[in-house]
OpenMM code with the backbone's topology and positions (N, CA, C; nanometers):
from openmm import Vec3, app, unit

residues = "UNK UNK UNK UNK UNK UNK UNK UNK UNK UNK UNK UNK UNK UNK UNK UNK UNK UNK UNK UNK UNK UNK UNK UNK UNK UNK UNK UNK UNK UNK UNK UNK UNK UNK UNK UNK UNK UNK UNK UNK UNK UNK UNK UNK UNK UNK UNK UNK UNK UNK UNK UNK UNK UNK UNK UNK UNK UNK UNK UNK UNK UNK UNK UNK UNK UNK UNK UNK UNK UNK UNK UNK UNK UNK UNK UNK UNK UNK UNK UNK UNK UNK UNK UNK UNK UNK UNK UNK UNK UNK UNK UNK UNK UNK UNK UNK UNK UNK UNK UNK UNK UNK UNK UNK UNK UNK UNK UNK UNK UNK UNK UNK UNK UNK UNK UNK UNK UNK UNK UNK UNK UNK UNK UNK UNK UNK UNK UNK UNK UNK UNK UNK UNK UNK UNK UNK UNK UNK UNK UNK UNK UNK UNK UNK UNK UNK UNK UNK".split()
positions = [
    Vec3(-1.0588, -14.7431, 4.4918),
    Vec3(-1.1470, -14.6554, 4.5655),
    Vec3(-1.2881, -14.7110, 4.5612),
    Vec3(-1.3891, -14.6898, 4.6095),
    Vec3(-1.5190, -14.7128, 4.6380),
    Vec3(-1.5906, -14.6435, 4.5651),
    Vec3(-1.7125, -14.6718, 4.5307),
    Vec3(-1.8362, -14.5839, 4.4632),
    Vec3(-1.8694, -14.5031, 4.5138),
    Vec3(-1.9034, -14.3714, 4.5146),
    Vec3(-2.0046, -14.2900, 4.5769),
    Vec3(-2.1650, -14.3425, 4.6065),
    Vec3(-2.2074, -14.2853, 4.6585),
    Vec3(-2.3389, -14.2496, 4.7720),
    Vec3(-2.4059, -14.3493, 4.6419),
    Vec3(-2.4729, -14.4342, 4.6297),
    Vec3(-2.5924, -14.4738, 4.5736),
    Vec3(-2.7193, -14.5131, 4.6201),
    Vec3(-2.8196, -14.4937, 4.5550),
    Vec3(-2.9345, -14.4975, 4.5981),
    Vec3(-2.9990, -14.6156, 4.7262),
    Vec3(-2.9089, -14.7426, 4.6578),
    Vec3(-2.9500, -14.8230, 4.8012),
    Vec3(-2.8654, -14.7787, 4.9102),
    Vec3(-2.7877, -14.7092, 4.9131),
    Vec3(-2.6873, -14.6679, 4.9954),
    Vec3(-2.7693, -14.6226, 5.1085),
    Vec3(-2.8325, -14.4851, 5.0559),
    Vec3(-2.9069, -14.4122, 5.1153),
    Vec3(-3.0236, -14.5200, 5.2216),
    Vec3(-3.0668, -14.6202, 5.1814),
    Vec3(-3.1917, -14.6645, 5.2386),
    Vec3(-3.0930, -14.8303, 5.3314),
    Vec3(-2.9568, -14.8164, 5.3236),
    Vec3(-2.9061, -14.9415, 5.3953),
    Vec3(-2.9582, -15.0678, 5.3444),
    Vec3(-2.9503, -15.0627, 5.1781),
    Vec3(-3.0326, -15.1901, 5.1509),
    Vec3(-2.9204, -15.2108, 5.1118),
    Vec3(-2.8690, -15.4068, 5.1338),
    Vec3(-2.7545, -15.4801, 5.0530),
    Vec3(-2.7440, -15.4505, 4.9271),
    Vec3(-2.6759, -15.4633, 4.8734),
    Vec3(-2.6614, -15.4492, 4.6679),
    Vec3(-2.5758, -15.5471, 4.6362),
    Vec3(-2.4943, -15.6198, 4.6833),
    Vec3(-2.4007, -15.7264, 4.6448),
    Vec3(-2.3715, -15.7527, 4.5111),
    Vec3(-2.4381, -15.7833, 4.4138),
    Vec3(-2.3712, -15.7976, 4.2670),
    Vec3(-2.4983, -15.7192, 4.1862),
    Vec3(-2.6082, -15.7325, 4.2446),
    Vec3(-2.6922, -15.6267, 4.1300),
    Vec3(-2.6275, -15.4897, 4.0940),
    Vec3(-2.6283, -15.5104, 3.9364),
    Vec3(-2.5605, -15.3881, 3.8968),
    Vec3(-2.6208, -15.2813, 3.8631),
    Vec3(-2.7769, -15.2502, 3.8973),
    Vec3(-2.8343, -15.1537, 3.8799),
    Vec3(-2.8155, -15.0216, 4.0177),
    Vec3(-2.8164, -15.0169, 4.1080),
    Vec3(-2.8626, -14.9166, 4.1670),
    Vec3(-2.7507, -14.8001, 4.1150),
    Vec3(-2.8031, -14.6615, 4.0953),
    Vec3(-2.7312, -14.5941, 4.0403),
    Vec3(-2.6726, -14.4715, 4.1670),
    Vec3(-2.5756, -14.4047, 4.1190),
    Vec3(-2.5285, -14.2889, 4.2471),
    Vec3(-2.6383, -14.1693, 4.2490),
    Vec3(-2.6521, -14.1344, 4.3619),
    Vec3(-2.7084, -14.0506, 4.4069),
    Vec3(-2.6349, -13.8625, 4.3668),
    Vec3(-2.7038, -13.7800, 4.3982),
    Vec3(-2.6744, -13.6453, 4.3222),
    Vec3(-2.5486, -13.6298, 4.4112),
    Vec3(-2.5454, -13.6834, 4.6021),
    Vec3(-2.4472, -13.6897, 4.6482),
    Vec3(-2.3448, -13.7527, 4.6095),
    Vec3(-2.3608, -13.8642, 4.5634),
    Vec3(-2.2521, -14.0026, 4.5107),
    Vec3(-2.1934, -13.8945, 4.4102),
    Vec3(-2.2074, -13.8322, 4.2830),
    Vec3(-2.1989, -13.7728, 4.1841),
    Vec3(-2.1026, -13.6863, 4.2201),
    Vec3(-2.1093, -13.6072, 4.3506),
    Vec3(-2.0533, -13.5266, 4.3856),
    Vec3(-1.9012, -13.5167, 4.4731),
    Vec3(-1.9536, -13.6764, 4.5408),
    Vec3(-1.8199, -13.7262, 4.6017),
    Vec3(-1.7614, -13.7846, 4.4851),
    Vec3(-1.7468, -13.8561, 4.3975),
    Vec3(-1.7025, -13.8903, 4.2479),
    Vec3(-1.6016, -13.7622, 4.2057),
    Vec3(-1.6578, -13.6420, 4.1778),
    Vec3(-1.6453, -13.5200, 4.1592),
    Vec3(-1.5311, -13.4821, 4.2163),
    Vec3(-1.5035, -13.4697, 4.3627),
    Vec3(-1.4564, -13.4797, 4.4976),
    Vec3(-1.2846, -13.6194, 4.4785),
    Vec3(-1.3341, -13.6636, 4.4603),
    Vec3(-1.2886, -13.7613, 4.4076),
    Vec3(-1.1745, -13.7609, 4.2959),
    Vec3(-1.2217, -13.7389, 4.1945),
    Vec3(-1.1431, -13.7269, 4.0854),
    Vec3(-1.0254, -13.5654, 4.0786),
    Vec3(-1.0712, -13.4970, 4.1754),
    Vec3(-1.0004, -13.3794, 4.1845),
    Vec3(-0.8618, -13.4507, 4.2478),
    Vec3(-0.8860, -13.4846, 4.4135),
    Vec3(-0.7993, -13.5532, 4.4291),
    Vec3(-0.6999, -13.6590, 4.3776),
    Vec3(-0.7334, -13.7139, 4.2796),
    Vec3(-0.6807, -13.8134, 4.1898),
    Vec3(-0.6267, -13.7816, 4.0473),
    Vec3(-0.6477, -13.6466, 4.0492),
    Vec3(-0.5498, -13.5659, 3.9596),
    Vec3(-0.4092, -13.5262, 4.0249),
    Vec3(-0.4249, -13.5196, 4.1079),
    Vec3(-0.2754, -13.4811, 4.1620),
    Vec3(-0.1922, -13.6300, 4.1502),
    Vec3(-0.2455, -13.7297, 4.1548),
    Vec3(-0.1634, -13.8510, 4.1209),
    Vec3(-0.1070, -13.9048, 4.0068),
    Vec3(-0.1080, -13.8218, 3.8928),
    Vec3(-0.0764, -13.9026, 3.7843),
    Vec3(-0.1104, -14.0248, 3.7247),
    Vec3(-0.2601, -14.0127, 3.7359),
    Vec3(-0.3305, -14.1836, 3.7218),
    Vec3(-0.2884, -14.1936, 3.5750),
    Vec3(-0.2914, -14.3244, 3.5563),
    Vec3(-0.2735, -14.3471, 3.3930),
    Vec3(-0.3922, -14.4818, 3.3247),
    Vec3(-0.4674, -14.4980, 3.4283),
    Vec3(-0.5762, -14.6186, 3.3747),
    Vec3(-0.7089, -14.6019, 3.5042),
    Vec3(-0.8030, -14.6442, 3.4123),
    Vec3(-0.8811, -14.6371, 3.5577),
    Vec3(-0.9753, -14.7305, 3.5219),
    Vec3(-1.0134, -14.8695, 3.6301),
    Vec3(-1.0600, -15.0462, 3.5622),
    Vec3(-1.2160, -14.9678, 3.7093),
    Vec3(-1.3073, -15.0245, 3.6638),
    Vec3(-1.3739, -15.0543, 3.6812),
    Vec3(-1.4932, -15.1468, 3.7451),
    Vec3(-1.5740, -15.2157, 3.8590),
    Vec3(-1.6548, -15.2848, 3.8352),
    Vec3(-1.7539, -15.2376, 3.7670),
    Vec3(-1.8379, -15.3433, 3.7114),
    Vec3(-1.9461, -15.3517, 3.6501),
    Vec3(-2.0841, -15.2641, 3.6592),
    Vec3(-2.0557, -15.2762, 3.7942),
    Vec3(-2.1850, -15.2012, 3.8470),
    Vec3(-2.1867, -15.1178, 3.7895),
    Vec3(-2.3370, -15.0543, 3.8288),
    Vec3(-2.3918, -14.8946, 3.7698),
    Vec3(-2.2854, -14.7869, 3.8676),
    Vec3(-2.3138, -14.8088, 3.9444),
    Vec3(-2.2647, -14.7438, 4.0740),
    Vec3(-2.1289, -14.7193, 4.0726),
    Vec3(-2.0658, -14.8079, 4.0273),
    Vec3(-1.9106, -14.7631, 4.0013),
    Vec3(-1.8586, -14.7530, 3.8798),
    Vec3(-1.9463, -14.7782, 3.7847),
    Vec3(-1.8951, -14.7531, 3.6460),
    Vec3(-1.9384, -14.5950, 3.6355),
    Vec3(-2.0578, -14.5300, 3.7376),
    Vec3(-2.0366, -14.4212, 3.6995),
    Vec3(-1.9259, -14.2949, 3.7385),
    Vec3(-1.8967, -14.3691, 3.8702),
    Vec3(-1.7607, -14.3317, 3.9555),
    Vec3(-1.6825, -14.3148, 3.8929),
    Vec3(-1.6562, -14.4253, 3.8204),
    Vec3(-1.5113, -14.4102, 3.7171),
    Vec3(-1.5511, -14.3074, 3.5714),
    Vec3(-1.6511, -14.3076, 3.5289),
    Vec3(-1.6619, -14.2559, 3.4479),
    Vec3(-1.6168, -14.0760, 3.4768),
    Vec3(-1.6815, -14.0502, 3.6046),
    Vec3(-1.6594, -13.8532, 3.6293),
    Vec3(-1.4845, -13.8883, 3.6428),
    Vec3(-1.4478, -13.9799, 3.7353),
    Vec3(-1.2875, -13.9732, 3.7188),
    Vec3(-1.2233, -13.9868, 3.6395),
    Vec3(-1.2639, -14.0262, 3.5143),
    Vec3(-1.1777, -14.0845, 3.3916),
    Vec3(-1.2033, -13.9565, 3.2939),
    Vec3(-1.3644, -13.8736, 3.3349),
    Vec3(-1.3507, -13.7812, 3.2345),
    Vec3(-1.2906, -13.6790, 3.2890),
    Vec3(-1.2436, -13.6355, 3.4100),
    Vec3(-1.1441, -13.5500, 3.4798),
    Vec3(-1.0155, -13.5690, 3.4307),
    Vec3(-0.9610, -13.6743, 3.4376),
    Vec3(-0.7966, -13.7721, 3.3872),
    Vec3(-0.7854, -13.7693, 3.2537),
    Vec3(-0.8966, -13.7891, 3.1425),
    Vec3(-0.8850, -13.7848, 3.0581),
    Vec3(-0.8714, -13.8881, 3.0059),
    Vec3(-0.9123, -14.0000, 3.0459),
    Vec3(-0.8856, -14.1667, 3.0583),
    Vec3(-1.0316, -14.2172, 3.0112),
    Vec3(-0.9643, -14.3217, 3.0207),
    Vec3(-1.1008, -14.4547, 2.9111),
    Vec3(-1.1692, -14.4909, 3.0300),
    Vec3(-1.2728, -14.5525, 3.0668),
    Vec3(-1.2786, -14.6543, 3.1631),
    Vec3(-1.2511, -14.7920, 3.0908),
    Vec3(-1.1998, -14.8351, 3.1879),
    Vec3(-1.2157, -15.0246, 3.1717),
    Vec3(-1.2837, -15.1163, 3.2367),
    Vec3(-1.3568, -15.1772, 3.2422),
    Vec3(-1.4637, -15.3030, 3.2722),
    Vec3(-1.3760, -15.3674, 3.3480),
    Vec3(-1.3850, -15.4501, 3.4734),
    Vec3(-1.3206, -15.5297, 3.5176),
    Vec3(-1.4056, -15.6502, 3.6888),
    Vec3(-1.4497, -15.7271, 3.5892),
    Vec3(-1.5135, -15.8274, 3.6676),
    Vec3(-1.4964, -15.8223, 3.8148),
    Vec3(-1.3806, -15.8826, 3.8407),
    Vec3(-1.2942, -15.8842, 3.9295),
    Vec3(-1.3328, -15.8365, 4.1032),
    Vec3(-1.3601, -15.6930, 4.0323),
    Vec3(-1.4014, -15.5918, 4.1320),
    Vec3(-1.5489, -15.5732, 4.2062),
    Vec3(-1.6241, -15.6935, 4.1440),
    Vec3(-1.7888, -15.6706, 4.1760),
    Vec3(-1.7217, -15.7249, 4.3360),
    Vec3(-1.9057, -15.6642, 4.4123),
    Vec3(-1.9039, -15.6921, 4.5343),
    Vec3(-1.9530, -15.8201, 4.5252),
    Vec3(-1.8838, -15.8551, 4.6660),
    Vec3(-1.9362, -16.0088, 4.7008),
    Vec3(-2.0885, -16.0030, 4.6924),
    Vec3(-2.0876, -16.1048, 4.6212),
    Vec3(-2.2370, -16.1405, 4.5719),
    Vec3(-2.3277, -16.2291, 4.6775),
    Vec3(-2.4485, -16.2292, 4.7072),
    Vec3(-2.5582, -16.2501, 4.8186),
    Vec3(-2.5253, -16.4361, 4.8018),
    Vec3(-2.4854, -16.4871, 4.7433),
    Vec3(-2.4966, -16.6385, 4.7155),
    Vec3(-2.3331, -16.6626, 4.7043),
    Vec3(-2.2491, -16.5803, 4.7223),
    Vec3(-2.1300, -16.6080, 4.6790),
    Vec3(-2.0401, -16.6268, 4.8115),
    Vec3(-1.9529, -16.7152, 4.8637),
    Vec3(-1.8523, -16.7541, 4.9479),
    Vec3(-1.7920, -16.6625, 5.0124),
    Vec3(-1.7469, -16.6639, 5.1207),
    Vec3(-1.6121, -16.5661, 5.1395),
    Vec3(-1.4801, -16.5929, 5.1063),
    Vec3(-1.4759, -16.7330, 5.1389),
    Vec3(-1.3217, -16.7812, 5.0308),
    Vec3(-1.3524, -16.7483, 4.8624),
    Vec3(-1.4299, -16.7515, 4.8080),
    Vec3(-1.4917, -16.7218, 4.6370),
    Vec3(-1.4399, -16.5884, 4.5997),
    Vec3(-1.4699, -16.4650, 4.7073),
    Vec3(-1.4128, -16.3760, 4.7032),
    Vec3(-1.2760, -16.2898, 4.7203),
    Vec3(-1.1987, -16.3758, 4.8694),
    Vec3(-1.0994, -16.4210, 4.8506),
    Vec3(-1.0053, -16.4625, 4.7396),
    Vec3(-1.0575, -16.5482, 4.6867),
    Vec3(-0.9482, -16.6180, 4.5319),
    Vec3(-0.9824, -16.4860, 4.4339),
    Vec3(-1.1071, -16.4104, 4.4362),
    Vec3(-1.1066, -16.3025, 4.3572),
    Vec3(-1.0212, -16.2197, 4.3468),
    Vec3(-1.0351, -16.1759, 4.4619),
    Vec3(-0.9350, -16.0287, 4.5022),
    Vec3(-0.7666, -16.0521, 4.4961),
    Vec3(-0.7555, -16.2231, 4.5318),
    Vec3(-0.6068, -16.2390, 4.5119),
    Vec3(-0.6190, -16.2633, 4.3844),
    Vec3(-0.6640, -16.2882, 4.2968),
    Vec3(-0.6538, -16.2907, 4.1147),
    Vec3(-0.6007, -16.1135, 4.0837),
    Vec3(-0.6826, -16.0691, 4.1311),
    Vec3(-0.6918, -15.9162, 4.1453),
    Vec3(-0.6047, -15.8515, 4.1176),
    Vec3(-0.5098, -15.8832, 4.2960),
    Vec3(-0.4096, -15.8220, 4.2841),
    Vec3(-0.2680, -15.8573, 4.2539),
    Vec3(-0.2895, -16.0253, 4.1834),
    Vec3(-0.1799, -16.0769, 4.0762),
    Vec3(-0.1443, -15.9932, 3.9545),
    Vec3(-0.2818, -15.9582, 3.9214),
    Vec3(-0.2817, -15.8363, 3.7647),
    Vec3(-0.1223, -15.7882, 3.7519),
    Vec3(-0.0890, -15.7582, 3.6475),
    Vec3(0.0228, -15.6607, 3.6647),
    Vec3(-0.0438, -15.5601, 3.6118),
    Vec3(-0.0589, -15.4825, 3.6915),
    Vec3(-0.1189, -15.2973, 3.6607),
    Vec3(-0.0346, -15.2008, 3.6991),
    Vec3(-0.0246, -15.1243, 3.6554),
    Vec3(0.1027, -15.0133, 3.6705),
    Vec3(0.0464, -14.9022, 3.8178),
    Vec3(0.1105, -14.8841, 3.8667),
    Vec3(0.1110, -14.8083, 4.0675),
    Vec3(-0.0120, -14.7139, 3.9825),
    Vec3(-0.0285, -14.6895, 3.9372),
    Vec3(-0.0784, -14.5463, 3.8977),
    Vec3(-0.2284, -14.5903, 3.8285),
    Vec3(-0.2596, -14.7013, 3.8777),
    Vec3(-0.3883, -14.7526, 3.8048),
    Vec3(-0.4960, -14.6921, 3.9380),
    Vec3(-0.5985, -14.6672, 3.9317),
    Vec3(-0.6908, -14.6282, 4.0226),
    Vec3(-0.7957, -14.7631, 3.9786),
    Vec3(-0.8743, -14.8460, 4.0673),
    Vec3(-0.9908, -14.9666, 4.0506),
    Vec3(-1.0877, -14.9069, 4.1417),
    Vec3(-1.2107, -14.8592, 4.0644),
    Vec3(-1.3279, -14.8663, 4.1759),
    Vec3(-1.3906, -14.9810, 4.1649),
    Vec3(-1.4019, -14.9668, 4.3048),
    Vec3(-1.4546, -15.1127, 4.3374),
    Vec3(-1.5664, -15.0713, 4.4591),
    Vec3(-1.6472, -15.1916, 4.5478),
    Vec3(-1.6891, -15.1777, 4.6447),
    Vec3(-1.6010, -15.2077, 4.7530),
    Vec3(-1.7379, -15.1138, 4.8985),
    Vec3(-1.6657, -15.1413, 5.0044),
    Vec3(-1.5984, -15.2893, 5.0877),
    Vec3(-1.6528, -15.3904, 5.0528),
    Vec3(-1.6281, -15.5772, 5.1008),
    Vec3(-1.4987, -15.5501, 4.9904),
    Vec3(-1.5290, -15.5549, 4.8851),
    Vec3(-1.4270, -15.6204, 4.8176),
    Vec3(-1.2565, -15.5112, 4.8478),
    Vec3(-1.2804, -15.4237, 4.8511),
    Vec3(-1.1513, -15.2929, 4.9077),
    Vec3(-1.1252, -15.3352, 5.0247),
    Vec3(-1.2110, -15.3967, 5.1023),
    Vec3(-1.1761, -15.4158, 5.2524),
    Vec3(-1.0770, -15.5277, 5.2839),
    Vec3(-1.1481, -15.6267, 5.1912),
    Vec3(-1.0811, -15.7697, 5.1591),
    Vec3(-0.9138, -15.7328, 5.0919),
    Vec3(-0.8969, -15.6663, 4.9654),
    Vec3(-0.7820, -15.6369, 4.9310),
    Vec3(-0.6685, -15.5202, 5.0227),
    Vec3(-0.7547, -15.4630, 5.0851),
    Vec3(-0.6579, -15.3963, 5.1983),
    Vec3(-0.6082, -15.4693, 5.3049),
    Vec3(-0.7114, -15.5750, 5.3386),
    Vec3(-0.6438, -15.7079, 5.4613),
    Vec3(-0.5206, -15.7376, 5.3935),
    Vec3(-0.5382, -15.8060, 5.2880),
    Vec3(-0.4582, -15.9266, 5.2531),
    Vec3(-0.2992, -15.8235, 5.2079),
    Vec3(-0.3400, -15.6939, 5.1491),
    Vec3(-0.1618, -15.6167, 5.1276),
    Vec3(-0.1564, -15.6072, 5.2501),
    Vec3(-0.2186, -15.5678, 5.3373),
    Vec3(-0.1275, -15.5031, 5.4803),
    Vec3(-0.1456, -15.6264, 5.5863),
    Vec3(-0.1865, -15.7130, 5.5773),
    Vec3(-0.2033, -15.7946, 5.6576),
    Vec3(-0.2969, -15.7565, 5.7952),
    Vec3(-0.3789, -15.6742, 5.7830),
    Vec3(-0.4403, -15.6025, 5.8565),
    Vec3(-0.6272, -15.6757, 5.8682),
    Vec3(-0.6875, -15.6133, 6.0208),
    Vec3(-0.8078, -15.6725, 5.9951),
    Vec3(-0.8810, -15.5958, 5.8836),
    Vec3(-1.0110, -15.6721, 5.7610),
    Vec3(-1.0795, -15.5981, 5.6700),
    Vec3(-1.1623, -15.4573, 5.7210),
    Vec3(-1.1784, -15.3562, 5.6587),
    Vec3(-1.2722, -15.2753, 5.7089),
    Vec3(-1.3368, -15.2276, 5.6444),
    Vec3(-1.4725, -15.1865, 5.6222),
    Vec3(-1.5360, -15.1254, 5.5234),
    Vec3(-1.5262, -14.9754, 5.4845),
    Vec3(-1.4597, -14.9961, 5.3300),
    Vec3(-1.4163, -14.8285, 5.2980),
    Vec3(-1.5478, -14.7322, 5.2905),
    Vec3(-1.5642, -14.5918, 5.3285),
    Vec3(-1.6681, -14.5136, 5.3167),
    Vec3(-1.6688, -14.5006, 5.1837),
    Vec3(-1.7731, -14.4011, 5.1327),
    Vec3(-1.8249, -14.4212, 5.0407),
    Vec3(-1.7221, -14.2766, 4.9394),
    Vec3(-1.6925, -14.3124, 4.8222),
    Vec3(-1.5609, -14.2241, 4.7582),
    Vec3(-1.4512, -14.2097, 4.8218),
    Vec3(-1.4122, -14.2910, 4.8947),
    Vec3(-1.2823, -14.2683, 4.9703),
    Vec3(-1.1623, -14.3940, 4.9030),
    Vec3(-1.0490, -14.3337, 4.8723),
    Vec3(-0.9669, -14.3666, 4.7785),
    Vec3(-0.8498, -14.3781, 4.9063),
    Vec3(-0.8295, -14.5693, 4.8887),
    Vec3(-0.7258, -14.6103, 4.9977),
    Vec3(-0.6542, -14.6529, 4.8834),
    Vec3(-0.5120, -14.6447, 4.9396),
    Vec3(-0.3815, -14.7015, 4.9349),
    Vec3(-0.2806, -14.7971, 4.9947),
    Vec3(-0.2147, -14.8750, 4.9820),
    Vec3(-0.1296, -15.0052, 5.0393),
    Vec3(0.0267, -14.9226, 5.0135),
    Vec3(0.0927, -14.9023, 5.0811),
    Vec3(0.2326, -14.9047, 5.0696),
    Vec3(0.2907, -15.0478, 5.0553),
    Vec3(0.4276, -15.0379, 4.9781),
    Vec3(0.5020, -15.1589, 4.9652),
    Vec3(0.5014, -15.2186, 5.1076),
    Vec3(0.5389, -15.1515, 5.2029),
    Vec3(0.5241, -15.1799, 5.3612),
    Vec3(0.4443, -15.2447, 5.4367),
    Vec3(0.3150, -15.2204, 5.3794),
    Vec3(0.2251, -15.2162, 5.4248),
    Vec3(0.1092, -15.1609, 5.4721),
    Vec3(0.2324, -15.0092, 5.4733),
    Vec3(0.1409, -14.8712, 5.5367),
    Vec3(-0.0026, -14.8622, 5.4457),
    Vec3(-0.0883, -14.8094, 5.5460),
    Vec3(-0.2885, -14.7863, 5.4843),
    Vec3(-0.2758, -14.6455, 5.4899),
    Vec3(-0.3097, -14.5257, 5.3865),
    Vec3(-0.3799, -14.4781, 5.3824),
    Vec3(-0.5085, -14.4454, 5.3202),
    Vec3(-0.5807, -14.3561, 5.3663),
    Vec3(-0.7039, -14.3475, 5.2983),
    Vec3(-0.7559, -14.1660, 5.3128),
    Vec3(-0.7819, -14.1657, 5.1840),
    Vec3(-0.8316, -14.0272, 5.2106),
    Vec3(-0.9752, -14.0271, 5.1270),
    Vec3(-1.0668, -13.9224, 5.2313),
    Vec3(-1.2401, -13.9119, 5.2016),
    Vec3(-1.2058, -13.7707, 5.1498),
    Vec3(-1.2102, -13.7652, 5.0489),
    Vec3(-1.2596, -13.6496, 4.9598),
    Vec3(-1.3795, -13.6178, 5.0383),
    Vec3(-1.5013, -13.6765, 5.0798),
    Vec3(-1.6363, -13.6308, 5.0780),
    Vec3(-1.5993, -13.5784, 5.2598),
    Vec3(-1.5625, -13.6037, 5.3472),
    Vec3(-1.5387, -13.5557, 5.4329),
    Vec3(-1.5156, -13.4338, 5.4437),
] * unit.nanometer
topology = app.Topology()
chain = topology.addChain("A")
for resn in residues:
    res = topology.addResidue(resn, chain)
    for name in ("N", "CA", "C"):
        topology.addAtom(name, app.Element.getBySymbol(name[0]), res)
């Protein structure tokens, strides 16, 4: 799933790997929003990027679940100096992991977009902001916006 609303969010400024900008009282709330929905799933882990922005994401969802967060590189957004193949080999490292169906990763919108191409074979798209997509074995996309 994606981070909620953060502060550069609000002003359309890039953030690519700086891990400071933090969520907004909205972000907080779609998080919130968020983790309700993701109780009905039976999550059993919930990984992390680095960022402020999504470590705090995971944090309201993990304290809803009752779960740890976990740190996980992996998941930062493509960075302002960094490749698109660079990111690429990321996201397929990614989703080599063996993680159990029931793992939830916030991540950003590039990098979710990138890992939703490559399971469904589909063009990338940028996920909104707290909205928690899914890959079927198939292929099938869904996505549902809590904040909607």
């Amino acid at each position: 799933m994606r981070h909620g609303q953060s502060t550069w969010n609000v002003v359309d400024r890039m953030q690519g790997q700086e891990l400071g900008p933090p969520l907004t009282d909205l972000g907080r709330t779609q998080a919130a929003a968020a983790a309700e929905e993701l109780a009905t799933l039976h999550i059993t882990r919930v990984l992390s990027s680095p960022a402020v922005r999504a470590q705090q994401t995971a944090e309201i969802i993990a304290d809803r679940l009752g779960l740890t967060v976990e740190t996980e590189d992996l998941l930062l957004e493509k960075g302002l100096d960094e490749s698109l193949p660079a990111v690429l080999t990321r996201v397929r490292i990614l989703l080599d992991l063996d993680l159990p169906a029931s793992t939830v990763m916030v991540s950003h919108g590039d990098t979710i977009g990138l890992a939703v191409g490559l399971l469904s074979a589909s063009t990338p798209t940028l996920a909104a902001n707290a909205s928690i997509t899914s890959v079927d074995r198939d292929g099938t996309v869904t996505v549902i916006d809590p904040g909607s």
